[in-house]
Backbone as CSV, one residue per row, in Angstrom:
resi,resn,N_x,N_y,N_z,CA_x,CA_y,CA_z,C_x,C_y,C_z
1,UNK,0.840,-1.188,0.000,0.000,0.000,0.000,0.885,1.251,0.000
2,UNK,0.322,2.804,-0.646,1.211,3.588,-0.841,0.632,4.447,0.308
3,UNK,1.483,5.596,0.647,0.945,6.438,1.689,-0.103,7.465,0.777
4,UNK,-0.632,7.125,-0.264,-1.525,8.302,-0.879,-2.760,7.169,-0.564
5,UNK,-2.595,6.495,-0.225,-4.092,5.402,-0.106,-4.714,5.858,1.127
6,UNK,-6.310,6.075,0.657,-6.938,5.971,1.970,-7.344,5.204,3.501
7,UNK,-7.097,5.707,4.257,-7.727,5.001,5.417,-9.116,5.122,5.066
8,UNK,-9.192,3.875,6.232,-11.114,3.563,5.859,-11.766,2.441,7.081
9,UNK,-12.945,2.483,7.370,-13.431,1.733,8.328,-14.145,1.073,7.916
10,UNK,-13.988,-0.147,7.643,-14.700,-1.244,6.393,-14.484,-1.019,5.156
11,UNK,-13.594,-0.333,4.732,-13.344,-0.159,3.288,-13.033,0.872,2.851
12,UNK,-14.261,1.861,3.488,-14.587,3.065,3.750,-13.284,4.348,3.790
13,UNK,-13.453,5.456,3.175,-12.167,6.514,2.466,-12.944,7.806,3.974
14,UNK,-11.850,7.674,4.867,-11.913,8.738,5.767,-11.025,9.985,5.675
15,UNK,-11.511,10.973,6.270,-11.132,12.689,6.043,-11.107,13.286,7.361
16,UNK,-10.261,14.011,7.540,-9.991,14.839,8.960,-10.369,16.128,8.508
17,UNK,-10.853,17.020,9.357,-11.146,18.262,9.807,-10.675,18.696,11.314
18,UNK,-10.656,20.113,11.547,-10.218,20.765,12.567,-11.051,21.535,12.541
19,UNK,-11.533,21.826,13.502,-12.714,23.213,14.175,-11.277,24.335,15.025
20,UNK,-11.054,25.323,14.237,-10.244,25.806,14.643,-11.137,26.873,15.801
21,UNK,-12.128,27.370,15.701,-12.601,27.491,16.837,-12.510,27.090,18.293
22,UNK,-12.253,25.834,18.323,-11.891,25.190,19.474,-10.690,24.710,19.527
23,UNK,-9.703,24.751,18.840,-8.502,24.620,18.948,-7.844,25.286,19.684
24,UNK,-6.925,24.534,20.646,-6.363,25.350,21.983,-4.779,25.953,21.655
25,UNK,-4.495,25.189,20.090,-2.760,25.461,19.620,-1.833,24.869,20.721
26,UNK,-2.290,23.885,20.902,-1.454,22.605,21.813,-0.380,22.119,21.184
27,UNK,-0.476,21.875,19.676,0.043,21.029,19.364,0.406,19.266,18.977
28,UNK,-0.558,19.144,19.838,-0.144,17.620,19.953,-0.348,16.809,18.303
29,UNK,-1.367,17.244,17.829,-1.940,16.780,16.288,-0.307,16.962,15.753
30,UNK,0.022,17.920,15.700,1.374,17.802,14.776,2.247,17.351,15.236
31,UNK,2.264,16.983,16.726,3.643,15.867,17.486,2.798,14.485,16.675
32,UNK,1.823,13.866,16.676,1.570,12.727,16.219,1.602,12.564,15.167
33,UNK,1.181,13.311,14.360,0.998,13.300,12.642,1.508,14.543,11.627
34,UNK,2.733,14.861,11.809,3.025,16.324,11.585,2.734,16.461,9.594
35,UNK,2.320,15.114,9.433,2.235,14.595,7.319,0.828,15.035,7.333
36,UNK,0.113,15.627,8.220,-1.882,15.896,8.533,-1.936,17.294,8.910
37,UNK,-1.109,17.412,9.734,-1.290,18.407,10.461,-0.522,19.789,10.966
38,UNK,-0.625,20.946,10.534,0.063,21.704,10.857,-0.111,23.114,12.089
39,UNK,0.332,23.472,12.480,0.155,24.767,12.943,0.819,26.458,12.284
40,UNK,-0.297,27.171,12.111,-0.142,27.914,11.589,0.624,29.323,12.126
41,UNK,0.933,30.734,11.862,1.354,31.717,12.413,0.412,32.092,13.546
42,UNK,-0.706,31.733,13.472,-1.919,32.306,14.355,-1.858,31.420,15.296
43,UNK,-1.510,30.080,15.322,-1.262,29.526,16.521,-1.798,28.267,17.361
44,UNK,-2.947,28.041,15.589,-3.538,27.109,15.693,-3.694,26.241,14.475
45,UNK,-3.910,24.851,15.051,-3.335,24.153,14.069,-4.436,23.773,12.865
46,UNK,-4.198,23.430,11.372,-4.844,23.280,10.657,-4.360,21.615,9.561
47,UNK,-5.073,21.140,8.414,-5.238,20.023,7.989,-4.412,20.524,6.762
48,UNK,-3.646,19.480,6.214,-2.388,19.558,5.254,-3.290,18.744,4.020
49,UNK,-3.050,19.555,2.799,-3.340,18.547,1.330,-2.705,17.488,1.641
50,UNK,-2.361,16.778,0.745,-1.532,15.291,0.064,-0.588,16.196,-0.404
51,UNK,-0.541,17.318,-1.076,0.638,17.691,-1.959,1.619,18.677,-0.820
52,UNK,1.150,18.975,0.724,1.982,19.069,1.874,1.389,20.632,2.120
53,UNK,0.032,21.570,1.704,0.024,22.506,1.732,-1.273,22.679,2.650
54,UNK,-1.076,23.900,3.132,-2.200,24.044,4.653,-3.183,24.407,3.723
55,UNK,-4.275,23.798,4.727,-6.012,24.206,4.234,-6.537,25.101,4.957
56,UNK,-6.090,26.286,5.086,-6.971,27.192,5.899,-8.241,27.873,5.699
57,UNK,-9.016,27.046,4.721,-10.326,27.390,4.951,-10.950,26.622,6.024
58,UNK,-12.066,27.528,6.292,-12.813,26.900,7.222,-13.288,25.328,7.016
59,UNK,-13.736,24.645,7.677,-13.968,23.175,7.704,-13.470,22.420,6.410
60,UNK,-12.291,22.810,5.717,-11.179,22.229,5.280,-10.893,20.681,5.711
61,UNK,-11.219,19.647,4.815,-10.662,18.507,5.033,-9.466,17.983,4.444
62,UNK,-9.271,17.057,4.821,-7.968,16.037,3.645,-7.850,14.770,4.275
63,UNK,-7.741,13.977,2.781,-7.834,11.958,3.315,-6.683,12.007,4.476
64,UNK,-7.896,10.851,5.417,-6.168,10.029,5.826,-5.932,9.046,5.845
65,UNK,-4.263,9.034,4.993,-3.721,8.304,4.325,-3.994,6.987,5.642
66,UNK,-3.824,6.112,4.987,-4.236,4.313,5.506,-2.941,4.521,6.685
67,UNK,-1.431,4.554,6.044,-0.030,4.418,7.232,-0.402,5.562,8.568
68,UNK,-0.969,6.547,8.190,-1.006,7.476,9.516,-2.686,7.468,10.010
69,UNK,-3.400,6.040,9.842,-4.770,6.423,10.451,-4.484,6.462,12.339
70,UNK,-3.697,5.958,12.783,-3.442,5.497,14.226,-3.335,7.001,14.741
71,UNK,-1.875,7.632,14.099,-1.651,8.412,14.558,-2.809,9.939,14.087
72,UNK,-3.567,9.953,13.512,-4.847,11.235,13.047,-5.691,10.458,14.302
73,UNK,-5.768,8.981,14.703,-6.938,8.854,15.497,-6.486,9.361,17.245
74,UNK,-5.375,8.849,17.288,-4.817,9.154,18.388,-4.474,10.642,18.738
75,UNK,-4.248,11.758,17.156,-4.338,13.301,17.731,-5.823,13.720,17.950
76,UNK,-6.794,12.972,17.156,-8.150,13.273,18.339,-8.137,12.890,19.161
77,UNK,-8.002,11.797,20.310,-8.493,11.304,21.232,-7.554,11.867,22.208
78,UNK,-6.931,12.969,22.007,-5.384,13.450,22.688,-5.856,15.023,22.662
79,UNK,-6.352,15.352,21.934,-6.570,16.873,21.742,-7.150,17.655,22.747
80,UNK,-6.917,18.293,23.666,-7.623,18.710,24.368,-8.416,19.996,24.260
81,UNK,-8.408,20.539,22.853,-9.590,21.382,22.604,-10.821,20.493,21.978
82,UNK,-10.564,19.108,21.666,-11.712,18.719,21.070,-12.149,18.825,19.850
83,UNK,-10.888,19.452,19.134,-11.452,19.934,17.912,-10.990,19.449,16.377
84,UNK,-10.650,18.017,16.405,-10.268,16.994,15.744,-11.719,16.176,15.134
85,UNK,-11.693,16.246,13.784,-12.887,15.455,13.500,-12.500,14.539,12.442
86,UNK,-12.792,13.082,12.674,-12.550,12.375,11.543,-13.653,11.573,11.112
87,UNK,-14.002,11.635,10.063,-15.355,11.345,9.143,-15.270,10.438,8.142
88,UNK,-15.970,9.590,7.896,-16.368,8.745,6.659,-16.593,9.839,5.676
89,UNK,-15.855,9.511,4.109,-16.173,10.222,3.456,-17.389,10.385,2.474
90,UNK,-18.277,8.919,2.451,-19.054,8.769,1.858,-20.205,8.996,2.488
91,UNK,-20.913,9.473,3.961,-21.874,10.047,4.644,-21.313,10.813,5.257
92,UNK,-20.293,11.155,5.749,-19.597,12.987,6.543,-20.259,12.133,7.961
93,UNK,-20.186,10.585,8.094,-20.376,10.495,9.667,-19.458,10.450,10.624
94,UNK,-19.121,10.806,11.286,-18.225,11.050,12.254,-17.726,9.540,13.102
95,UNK,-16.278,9.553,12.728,-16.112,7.843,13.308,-15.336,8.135,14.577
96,UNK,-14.494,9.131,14.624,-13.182,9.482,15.649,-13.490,10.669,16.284
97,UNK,-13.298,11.329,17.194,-13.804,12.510,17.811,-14.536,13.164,18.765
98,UNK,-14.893,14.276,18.569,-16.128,14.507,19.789,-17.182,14.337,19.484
99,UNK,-17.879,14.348,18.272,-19.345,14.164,17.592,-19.495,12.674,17.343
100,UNK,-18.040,11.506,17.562,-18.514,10.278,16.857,-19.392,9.187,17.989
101,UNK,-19.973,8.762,17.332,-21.104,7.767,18.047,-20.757,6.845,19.047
């Protein structure tokens, strides 16, 4: 498998988002996955293309790649603003995070 391949939960092609709203600029997302995740001049962190470039629009996603699903799941469950969202891409349901079921 290449690192451009999607992660997926049954098959399934998952996508990260950041609510920079609630982002505390901790850091930790980019100690775990710094190939996802960046922090910006403002101080909070945001979601990286595939081609390595920040998404600073608002609710901005990007796949994650299959080799770093552990570490995107583990900077949500670590985040302490909460503001890590990782979603199925084919219903936008929330599998990892604060909204997931």
């Amino acid at each position: 498998m290449t690192v451009q391949q999607e992660a997926g939960v049954g098959g399934e092609a998952l996508e990260v988002w950041i609510d920079q709203d609630l982002c505390t600029g901790d850091g930790i997302c980019v100690q775990y996955a710094p190939e996802v995740f960046e922090l910006d001049i403002d101080g909070l962190a945001y979601v990286k293309s595939a081609e390595d470039e920040l998404l600073q629009e608002v609710g901005a996603t990007t796949p994650v790649p299959l080799p770093l699903l552990r570490d995107v799941v583990d900077s949500a469950k670590e985040c302490p603003g909460d503001c890590i969202h990782v979603r199925r891409v084919s219903d936008k349901v929330e599998v990892y995070g604060p909204d997931a079921e």
